[in-house]
N, C-alpha and C positions, 0 to 999 in steps of 0.2 A: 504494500500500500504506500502511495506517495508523502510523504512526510508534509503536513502543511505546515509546521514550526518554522517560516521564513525570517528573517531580516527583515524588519520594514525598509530601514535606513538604504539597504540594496536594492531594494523592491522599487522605492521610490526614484532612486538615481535613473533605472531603465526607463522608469515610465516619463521621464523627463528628457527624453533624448528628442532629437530634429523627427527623424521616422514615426517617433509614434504621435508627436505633433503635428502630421503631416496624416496619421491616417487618422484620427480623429477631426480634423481639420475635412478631409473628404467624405468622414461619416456624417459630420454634422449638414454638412452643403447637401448630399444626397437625402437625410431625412429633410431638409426643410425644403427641397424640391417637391418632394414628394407627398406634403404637408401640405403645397400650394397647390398640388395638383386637386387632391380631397377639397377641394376649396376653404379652406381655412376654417373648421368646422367649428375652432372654440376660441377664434381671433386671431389675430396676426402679433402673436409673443410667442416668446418660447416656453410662457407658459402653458398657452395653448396649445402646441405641440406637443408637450412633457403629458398633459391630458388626453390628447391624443395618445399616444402611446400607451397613457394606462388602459386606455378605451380597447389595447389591441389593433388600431390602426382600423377597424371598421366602421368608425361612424364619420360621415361623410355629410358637406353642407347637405341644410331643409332649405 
């Protein structure tokens, strides 16, 4: 079984490199593409997105 007792202090270095700010950076643009496409179901924030998402991504503008 994989050991989950990590490092944060190392954990956290990784996730702070160019690459992973880059693919976060492409995740974020493809959901809020795709947020605009549903027609902005719970407004045009990220918070309404973030509810989107709890929604499961199925509720689409009325």
């Amino acid at each position: 079984m994989k050991d989950l007792n990590f490092d944060r202090k190392t954990t956290t270095r990784r996730a702070n490199t160019a690459s992973m700010r880059k693919i976060v950076a492409g995740f974020c643009r493809t959901a809020m593409d795709d947020y605009r496409r549903a027609g902005y179901p719970f407004g045009e924030t990220l918070e309404g997105l973030l509810i989107w998402f709890e929604q499961g991504q199925f509720t689409t503008d009325n």
